[in-house]
C-alpha positions as CSV (number, residue, x, y, z in Angstrom):
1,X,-92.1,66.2,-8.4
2,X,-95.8,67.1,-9.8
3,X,-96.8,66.7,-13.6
4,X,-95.3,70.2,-14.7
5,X,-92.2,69.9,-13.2
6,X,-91.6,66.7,-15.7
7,X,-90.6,66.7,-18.8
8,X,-90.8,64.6,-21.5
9,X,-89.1,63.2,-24.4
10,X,-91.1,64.8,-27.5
11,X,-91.8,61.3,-28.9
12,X,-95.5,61.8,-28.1
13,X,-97.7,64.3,-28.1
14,X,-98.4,65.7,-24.8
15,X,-102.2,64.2,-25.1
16,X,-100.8,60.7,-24.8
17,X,-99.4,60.9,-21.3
18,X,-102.2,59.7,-18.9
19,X,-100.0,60.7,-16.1
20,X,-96.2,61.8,-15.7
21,X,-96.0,61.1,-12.0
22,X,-97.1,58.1,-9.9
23,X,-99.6,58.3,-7.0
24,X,-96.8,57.6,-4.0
25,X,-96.2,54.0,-2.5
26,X,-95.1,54.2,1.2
27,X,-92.1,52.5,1.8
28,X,-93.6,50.5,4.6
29,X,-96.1,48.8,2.3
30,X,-93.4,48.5,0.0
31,X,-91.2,46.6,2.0
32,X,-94.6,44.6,3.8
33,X,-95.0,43.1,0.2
34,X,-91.3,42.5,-0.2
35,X,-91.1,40.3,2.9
36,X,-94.1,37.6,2.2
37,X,-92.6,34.3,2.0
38,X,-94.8,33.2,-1.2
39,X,-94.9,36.5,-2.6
40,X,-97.2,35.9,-5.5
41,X,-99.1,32.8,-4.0
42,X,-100.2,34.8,-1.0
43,X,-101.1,38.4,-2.8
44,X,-103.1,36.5,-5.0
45,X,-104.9,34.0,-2.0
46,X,-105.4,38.1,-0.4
47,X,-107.1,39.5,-3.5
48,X,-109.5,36.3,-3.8
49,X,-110.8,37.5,-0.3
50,X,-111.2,40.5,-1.1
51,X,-112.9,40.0,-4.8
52,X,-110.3,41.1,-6.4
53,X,-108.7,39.5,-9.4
54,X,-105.1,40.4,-10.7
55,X,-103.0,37.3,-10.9
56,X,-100.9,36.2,-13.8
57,X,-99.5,33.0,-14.3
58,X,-95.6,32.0,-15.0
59,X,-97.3,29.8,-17.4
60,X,-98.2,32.8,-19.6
61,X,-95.6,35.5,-19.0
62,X,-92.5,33.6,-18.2
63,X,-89.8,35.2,-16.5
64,X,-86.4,35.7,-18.4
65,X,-84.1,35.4,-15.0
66,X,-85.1,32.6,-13.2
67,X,-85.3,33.3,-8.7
68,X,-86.1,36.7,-9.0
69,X,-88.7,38.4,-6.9
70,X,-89.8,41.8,-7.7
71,X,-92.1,44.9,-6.2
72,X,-92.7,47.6,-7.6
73,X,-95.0,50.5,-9.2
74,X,-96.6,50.3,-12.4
75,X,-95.6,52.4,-15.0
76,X,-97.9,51.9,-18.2
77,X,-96.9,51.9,-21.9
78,X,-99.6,51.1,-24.3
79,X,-97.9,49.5,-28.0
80,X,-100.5,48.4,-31.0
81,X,-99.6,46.8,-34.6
82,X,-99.3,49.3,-37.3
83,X,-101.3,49.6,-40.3
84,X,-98.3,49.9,-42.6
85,X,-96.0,46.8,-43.6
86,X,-92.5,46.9,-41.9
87,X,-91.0,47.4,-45.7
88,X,-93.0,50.9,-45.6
89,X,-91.8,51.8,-42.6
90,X,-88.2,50.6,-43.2
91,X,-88.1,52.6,-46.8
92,X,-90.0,55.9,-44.5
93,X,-87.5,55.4,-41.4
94,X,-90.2,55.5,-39.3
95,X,-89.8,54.2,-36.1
96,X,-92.6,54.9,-34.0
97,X,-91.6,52.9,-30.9
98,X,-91.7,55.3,-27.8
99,X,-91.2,53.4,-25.2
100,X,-88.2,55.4,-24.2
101,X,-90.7,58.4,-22.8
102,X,-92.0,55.6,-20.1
103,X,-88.1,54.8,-19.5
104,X,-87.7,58.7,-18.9
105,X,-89.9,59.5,-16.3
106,X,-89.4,56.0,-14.2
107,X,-88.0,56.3,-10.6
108,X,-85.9,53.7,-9.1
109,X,-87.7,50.9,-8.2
110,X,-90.7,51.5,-10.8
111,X,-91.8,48.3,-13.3
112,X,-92.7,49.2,-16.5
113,X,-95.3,47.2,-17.8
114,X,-96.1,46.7,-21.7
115,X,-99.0,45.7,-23.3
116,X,-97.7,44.1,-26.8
117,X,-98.6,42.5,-29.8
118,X,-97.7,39.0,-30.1
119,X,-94.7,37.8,-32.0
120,X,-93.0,41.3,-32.1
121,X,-90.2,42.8,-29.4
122,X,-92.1,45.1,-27.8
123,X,-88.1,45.3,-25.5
124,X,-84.5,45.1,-27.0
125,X,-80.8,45.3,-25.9
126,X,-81.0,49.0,-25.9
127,X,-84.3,49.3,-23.6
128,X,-82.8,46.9,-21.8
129,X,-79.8,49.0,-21.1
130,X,-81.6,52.0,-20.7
131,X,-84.2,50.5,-18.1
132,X,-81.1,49.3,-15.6
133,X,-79.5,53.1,-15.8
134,X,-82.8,54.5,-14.5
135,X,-82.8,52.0,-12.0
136,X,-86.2,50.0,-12.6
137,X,-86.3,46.8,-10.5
138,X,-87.7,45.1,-13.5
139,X,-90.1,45.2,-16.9
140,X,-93.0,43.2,-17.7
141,X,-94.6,42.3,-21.3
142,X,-97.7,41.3,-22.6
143,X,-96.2,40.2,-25.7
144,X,-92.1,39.2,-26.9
145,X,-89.0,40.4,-26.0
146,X,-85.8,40.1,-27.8
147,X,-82.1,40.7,-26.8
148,X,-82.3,38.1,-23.9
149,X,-78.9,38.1,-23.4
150,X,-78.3,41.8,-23.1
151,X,-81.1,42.0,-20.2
152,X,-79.4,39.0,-18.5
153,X,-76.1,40.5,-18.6
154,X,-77.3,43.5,-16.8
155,X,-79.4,41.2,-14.8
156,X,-82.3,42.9,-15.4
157,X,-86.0,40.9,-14.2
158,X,-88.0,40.4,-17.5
159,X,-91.3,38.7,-17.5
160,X,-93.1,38.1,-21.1
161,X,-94.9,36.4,-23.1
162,X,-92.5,34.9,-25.9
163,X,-89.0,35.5,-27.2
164,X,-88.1,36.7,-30.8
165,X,-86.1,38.2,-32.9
166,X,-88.5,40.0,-35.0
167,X,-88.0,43.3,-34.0
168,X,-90.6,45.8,-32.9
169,X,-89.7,49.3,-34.7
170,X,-91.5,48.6,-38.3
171,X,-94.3,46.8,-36.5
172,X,-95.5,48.6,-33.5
173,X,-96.1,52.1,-32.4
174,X,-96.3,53.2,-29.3
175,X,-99.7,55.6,-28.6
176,X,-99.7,56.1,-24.6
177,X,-97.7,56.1,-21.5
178,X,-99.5,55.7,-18.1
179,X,-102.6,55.4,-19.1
180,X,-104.6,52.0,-18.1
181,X,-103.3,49.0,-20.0
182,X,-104.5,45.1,-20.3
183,X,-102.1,42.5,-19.3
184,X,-103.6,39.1,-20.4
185,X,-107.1,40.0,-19.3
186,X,-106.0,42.1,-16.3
187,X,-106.5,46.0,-15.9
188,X,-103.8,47.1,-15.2
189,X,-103.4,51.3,-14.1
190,X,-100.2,53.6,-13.3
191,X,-99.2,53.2,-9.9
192,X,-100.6,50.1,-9.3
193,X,-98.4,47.8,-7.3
194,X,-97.1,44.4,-9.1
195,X,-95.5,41.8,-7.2
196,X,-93.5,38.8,-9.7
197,X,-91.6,36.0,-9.2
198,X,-91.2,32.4,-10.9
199,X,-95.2,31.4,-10.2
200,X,-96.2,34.6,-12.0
201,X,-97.8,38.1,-11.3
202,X,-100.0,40.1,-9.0
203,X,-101.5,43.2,-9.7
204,X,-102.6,44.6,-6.8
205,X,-104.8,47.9,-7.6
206,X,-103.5,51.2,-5.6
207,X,-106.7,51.7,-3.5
208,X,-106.6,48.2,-2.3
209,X,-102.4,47.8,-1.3
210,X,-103.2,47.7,2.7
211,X,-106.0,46.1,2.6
212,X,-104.1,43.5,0.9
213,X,-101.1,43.7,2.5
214,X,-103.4,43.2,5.8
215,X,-104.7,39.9,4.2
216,X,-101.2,38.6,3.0
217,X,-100.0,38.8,6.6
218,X,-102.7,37.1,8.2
219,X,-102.5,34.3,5.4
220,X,-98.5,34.6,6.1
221,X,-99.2,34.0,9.7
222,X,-101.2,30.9,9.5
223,X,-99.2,29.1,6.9
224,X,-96.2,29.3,9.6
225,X,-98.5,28.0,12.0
226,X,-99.3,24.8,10.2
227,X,-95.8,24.3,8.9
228,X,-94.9,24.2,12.6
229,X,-97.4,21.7,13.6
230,X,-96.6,19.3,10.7
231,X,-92.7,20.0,12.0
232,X,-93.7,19.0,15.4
233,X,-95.7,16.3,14.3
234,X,-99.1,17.4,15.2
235,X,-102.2,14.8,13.7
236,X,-103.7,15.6,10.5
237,X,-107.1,16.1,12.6
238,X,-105.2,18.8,13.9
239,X,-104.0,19.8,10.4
240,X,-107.2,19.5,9.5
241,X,-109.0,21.8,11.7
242,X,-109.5,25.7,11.4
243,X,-108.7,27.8,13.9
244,X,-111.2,28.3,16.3
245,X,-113.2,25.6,14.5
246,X,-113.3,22.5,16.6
247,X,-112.4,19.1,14.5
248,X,-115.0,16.8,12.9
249,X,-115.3,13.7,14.7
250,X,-116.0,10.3,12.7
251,X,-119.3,9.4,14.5
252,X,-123.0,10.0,13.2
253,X,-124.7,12.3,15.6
């Protein structure tokens, strides 16, 4: 579907949609990512080689469902504090979350990523809800969430920073969908690829998805090659050496 076939919501101005469609994924990568065995641990050992940086740690957005792994595009929603104090904006019923355009124009299988503001639900019960109709594999927040329970129920993956129950509609406004946000420190951009589970987050940067796929498998490959030498109960000299590296003996030369 191209950008003027979509439509959006009218909660924004049409200026504050970087995008309305994703650059495509093929399924193949897709499904490469999906079947690493240490999803995040090995995406983020591939983007070291290749310079990259995009890892997150489960340390600083915690995941909500515990087991979960999840792959995915990036779809981008940008939230800031307000100038205003939530009892002005409760007295103007002015809600000016707009998260809901993002939730619009997701496909199945897409992750919506939030940047937040600390200590505010940037994601409630009825985001929640919405986000599992649309079929989104899972949501990610730089910032709080509140409404556990209702994303549990519908066993929706939600990675973020904290938990409240302050909610977001009197504190945060929403100014831009798809357009590049920062996830603690990271760069994140719409259609990127992210890749969760318990140890944390990956995002891997569209341009860069086979190469780092390439680099996963190869890493993939030689972890299953030591854990079958320490099955079969080779040395740890032979632990020990690379391959194609002969071992280090102990005697001075």
């Amino acid at each position: 579907m191209t950008d003027t076939a979509r439509k959006t919501l009218g909660r924004l101005p049409a200026a504050a949609f970087g995008r309305l469609t994703l650059p495509p994924i093929p399924s193949d990568i897709l499904d490469g990512f999906r079947a690493l065995p240490d999803l995040t641990g090995m995406v983020s050992d591939a983007m070291d080689l290749a310079g990259l940086s995009g890892a997150v740690a489960g340390s600083e957005l915690r995941p909500t469902l515990a087991g979960r792994r999840v792959v995915g595009p990036v779809i981008t929603v940008l939230n800031r504090a307000r100038g205003d104090t939530p009892a002005e904006a409760v007295a103007a019923a002015d809600n000016r979350l707009a998260d809901i355009e993002a939730h619009n124009l997701a496909r199945p299988g897409d992750v919506t990523v939030i940047q937040g503001v600390d200590g505010v639900s940037s994601l409630g019960g009825i985001a929640a809800a919405i986000a599992r109709r649309q079929g989104e594999a899972a949501i990610i927040v730089d910032g709080a969430v509140r409404d556990v329970e209702a994303s549990r129920e519908r066993d929706l993956p939600v990675w973020a920073r904290g938990v409240t129950p302050v909610t977001g509609k009197w504190r945060i406004e929403t100014v831009a969908i798809n357009v590049a946000v920062t996830i603690c420190g990271v760069t994140v951009h719409p259609g990127d690829l992210v890749v969760a589970d318990d140890t944390g987050i990956c995002f891997v940067p569209h341009a860069a998805l086979a190469d780092i796929l390439t680099r996963a498998r190869a890493i993939a490959a030689d972890e299953r090659r030591r854990q079958e030498m320490i099955a079969n109960g080779r040395t740890l000299h032979e632990l020990a050496a690379r391959p194609g590296i002969k071992p280090q003996t102990d005697q001075p030369k």
